[in-house]
C-alpha positions as CSV (number, residue, x, y, z in Angstrom):
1,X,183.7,115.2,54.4
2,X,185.5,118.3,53.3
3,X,185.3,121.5,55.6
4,X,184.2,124.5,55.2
5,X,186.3,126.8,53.3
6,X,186.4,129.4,50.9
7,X,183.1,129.9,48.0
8,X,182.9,127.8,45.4
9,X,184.7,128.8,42.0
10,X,184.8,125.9,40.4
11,X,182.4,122.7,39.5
12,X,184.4,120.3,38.3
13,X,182.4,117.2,37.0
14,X,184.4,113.6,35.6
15,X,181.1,111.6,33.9
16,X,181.9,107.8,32.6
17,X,179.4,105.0,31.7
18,X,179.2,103.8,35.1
19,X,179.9,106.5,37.7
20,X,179.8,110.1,37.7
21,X,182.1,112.1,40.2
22,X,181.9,115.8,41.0
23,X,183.9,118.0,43.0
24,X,183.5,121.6,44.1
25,X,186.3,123.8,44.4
26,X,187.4,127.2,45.7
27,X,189.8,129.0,43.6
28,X,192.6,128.2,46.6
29,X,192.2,124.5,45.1
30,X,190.3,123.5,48.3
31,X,187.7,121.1,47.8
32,X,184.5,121.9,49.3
33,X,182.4,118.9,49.0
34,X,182.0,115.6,46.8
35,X,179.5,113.7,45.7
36,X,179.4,110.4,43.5
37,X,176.4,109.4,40.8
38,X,175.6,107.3,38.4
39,X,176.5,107.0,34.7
40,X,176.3,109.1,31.6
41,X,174.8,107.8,29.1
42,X,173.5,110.2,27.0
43,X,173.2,107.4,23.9
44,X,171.0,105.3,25.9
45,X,168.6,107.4,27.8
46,X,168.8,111.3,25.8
47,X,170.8,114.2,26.6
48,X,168.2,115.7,29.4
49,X,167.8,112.2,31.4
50,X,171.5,112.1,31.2
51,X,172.1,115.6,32.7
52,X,169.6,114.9,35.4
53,X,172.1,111.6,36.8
54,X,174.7,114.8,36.8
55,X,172.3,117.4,38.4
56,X,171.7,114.8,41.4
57,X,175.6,114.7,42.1
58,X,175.8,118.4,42.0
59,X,173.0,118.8,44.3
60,X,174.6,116.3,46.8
61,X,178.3,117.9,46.3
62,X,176.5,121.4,47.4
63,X,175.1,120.1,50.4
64,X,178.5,118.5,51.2
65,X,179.7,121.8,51.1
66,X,177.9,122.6,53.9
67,X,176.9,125.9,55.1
68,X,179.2,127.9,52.3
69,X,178.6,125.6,49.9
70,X,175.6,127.1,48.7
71,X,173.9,126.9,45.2
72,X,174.6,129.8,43.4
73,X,176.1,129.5,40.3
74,X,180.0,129.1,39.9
75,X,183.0,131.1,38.1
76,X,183.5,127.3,35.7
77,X,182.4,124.5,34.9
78,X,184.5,122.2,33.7
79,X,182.9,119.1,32.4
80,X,184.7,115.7,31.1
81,X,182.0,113.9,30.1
82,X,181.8,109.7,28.2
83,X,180.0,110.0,25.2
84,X,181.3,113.8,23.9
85,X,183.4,112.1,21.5
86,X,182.9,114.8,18.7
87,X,182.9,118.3,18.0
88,X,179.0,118.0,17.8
89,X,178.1,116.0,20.9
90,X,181.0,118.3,23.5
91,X,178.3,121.4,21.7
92,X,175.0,119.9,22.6
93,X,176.4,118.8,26.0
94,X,177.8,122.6,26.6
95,X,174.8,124.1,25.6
96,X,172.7,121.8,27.8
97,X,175.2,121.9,31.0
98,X,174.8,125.8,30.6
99,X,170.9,125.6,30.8
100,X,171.4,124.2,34.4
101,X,172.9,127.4,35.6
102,X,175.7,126.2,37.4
103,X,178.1,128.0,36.5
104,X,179.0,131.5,34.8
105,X,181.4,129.6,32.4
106,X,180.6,126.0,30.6
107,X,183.7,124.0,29.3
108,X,182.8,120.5,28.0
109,X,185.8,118.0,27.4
110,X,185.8,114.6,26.4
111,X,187.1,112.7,29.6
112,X,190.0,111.1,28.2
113,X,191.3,114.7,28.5
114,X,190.6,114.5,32.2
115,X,193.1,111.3,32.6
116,X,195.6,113.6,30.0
117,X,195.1,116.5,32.6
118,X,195.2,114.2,36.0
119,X,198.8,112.7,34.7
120,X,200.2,116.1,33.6
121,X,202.7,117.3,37.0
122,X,204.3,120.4,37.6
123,X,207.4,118.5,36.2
124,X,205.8,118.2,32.7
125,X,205.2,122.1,32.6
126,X,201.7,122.2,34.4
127,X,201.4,125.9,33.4
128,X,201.2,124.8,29.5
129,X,199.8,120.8,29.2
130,X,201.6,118.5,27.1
131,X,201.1,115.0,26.4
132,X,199.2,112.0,25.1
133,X,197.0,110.2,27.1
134,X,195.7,106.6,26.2
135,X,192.4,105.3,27.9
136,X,191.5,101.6,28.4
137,X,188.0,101.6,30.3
138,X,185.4,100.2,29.0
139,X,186.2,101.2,25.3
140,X,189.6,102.8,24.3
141,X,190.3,106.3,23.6
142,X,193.2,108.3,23.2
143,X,193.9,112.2,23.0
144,X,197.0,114.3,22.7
145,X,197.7,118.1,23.8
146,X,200.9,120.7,22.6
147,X,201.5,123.7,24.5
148,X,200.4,125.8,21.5
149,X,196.7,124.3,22.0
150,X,196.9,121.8,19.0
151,X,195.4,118.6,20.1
152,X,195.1,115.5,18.5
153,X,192.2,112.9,18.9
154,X,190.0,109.7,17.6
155,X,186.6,109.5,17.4
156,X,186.1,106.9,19.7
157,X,183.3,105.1,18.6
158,X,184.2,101.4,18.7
159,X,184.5,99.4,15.4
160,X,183.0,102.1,13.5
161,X,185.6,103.9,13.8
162,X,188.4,101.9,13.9
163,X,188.9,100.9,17.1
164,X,189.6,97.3,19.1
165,X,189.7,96.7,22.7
166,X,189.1,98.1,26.0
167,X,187.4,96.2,28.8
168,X,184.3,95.6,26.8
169,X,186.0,94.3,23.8
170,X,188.3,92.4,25.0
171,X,185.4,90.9,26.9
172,X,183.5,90.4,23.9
173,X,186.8,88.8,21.8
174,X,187.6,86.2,25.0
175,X,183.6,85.1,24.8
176,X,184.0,84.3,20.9
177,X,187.0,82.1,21.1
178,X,185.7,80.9,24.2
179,X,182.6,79.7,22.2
180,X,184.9,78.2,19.2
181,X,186.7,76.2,21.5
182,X,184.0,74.6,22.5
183,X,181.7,73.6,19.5
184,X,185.4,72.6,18.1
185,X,185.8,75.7,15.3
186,X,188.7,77.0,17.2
187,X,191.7,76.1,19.0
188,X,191.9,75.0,22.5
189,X,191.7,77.6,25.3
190,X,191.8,78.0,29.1
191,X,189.0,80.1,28.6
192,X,186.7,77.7,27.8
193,X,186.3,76.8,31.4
194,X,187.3,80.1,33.3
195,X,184.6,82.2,31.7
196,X,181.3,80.0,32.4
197,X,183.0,79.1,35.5
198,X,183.2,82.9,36.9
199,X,179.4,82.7,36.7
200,X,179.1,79.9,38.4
201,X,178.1,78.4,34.9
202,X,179.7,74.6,33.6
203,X,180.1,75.7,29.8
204,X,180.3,78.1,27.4
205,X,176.7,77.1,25.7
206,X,175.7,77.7,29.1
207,X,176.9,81.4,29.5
208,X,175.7,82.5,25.7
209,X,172.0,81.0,26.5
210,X,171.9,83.3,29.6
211,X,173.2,86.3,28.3
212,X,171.5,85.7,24.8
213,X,167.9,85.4,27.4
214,X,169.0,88.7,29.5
215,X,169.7,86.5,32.1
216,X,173.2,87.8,32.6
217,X,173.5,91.5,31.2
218,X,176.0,92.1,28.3
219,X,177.3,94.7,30.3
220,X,178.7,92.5,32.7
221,X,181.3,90.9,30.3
222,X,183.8,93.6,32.0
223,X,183.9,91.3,34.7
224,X,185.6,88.5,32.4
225,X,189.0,91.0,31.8
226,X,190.6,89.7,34.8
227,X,189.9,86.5,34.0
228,X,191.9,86.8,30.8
229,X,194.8,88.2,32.1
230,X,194.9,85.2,34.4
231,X,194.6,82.8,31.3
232,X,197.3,84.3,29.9
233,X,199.4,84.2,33.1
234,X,198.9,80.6,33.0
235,X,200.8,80.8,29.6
236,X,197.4,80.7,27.6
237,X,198.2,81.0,24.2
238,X,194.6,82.7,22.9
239,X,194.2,85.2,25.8
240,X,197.7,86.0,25.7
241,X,197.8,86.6,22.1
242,X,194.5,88.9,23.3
243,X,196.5,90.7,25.5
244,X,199.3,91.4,23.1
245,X,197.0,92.6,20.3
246,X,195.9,95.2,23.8
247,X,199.1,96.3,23.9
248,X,199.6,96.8,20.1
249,X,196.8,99.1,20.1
250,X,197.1,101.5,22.7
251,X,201.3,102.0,21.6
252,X,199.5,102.6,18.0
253,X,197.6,105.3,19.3
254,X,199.6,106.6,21.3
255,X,202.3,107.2,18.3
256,X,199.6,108.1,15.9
257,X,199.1,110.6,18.5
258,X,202.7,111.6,19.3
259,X,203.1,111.9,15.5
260,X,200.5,114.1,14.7
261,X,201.3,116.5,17.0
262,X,205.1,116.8,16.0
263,X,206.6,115.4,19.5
264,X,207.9,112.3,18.5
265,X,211.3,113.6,18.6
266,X,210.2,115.4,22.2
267,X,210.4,113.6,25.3
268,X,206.9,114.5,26.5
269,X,204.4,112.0,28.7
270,X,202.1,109.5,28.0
271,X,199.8,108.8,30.4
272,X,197.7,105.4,30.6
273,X,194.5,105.0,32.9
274,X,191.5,103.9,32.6
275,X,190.4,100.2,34.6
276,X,192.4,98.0,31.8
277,X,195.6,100.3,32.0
278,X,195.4,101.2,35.5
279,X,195.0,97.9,36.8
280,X,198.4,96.8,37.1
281,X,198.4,93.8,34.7
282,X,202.4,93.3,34.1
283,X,202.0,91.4,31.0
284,X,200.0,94.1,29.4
285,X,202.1,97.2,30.9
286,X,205.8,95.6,29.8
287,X,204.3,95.4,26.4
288,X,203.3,98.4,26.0
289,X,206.6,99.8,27.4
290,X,208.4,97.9,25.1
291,X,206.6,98.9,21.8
292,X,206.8,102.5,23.3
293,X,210.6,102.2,23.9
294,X,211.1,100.8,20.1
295,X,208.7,102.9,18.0
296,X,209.1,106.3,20.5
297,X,212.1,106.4,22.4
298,X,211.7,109.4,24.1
299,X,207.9,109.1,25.4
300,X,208.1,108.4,28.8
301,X,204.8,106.2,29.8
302,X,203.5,106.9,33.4
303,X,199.9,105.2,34.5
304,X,197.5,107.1,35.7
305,X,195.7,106.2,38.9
306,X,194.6,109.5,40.4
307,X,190.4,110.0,40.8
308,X,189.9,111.2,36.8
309,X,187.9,114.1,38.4
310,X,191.2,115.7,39.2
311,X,192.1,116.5,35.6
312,X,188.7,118.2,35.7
313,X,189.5,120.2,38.3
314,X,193.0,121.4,37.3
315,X,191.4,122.1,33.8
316,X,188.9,124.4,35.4
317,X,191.8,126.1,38.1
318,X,193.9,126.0,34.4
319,X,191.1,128.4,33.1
320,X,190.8,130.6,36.1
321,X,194.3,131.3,36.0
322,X,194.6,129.5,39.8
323,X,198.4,129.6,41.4
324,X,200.7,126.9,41.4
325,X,199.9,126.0,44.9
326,X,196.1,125.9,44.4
327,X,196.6,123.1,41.8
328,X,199.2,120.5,44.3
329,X,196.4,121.8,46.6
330,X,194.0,120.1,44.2
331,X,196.1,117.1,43.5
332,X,196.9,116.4,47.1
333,X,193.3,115.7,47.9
334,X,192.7,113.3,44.9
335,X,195.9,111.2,44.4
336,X,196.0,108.1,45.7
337,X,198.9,108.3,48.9
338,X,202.2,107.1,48.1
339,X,203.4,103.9,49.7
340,X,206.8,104.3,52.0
341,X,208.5,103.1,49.3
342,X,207.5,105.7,46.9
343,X,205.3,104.0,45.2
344,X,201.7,104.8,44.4
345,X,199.3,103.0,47.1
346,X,196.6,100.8,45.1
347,X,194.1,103.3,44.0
348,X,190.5,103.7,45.9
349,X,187.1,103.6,44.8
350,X,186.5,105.1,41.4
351,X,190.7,105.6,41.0
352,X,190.1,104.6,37.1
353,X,187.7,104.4,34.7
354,X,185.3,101.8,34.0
């Protein structure tokens, strides 16, 4: 548990569809006390149910504080919330995080930006962002930042909007050739075994009558990403065709990005997290690497595997004008140690997005 330490300044609160994290800060960049909730879901239960899974965390990150923690209202608030994917939604959420009183000052981001914010080092120019950030959770997302303030962004709402992938969808798209393999529509694929067979199931009919009867929730067809990538290890033509349309789409956005924002030209950073990106899959990281390389040479990709509530926090420090030092401060307590040999160590519990 964090010790005691300066007042809080800063609430800094990183909301996905599974997990919530929330950090308290002092404007030094010491973290006073953590706390961990549920999702945010704001869709699925209403905007007041949703800010009551984040009012439980903030409570709990308070009383991790201890003794100085107390609960009167912070300098910022700096929110990256799931489900603020427009204009609109980040102003209802606002609005409704300020009626809490937690804080003085209310900032509401999408949390892609948290994962743009989180890769973003001192190297980069932390003092003025700049960069492109792709997420692969769940869904897929992707946002960009200049040091002027122009951003560029996607709406984010799955096929509606134009998007394919993430963890659900590629979930989703291994189930429907899955299914065509086995009633004979489609062509032959590993997957028709490994998928039942991960839940505990002995065919595909089986696994589409239980989650078609609620016996197995939709939700969970997350788990099956893994087992794709190790379909398409196994030289699987259908999951690694899968995987390669994965990497098509996050270099698209990421250069639709880069382009829009006039950096193409600029080496700048390109930060991928999220569980799909941040997961180490090599066939799905060399790809994208490659497409990067040939369609913008001078983006340099990094993955992000730091806790996304850190790019919450060095928003909010970024907004009350906190030192250099308070931000490695920061970003000491959150990244994952680095191994002896430099590398990254493999990332803890909640290290990317779901």
């Amino acid at each position: 548990m964090p010790g005691a330490g300066p007042s809080p300044a800063l609430l800094a609160v990183d909301a996905g569809n599974s997990k919530t994290d929330v950090a308290l800060l002092g404007t030094d960049g010491s973290v006073l006390g953590t706390a961990r909730g549920g999702g945010f879901r704001p869709p699925a239960v209403g905007v007041d149910a949703a800010v009551d899974v984040l009012a439980e965390a903030v409570e709990r990150a308070h009383a991790a504080a201890g003794p100085g923690g107390g609960t009167a209202p912070v300098h910022q608030v700096t929110a990256c919330l799931a489900n603020a994917d427009l204009p609109v939604e980040e102003e209802t959420l606002t609005e409704a995080l300020t009626a809490r009183g937690w804080g003085r000052r209310v900032a509401v981001h999408n949390d892609t930006f948290a994962v743009l914010r989180a890769g973003i080092t001192a190297r980069d120019g932390e003092a003025a962002p700049r960069g492109v950030a792709v997420v692969c959770g769940a869904g897929i997302n992707c946002v960009g930042v200049r040091s002027d303030g122009r951003t560029a962004r996607f709406p984010a709402l799955g096929r509606l909007s134009g998007d394919w992938g993430g963890g659900g969808g590629l979930g989703e798209e291994a189930l429907w050739h899955a299914a065509r393999a086995e009633d004979g529509r489609g062509e032959p694929t590993l997957l028709r075994t490994a998928l039942p067979a991960h839940f505990g199931l002995e065919s595909v009919y089986a696994l589409i009558e239980a989650v078609h009867l609620g016996r197995i929730a939709w939700e969970r067809r997350l788990e099956l990403v893994p087992v794709l990538f190790a379909a398409a290890r196994r030289g699987d033509a259908v999951a690694d065709g899968l995987v390669a349309r994965m990497a098509e789409e996050v270099a698209t956005m990421a250069v639709v990005a880069l382009r829009e924002l006039d950096l193409l030209t600029e080496e700048v950073p390109v930060l991928l997290g999220g569980g799909v990106l941040a997961a180490g899959h090599a066939l799905l990281d060399d790809r994208v690497t490659r497409l990067l390389a040939e369609r913008a040479p001078r983006a340099v990709p990094r993955v992000v595997r730091a806790r996304p509530v850190l790019g919450a926090a060095l928003l909010g420090l970024d907004t009350l004008g906190a030192s250099v030092a308070a931000h490695d401060r920061a970003r000491r307590y959150f990244e994952p140690p680095r191994l002896s040999d430099g590398a990254p160590a493999a990332p803890g519990p909640g290290a990317a997005r779901g």
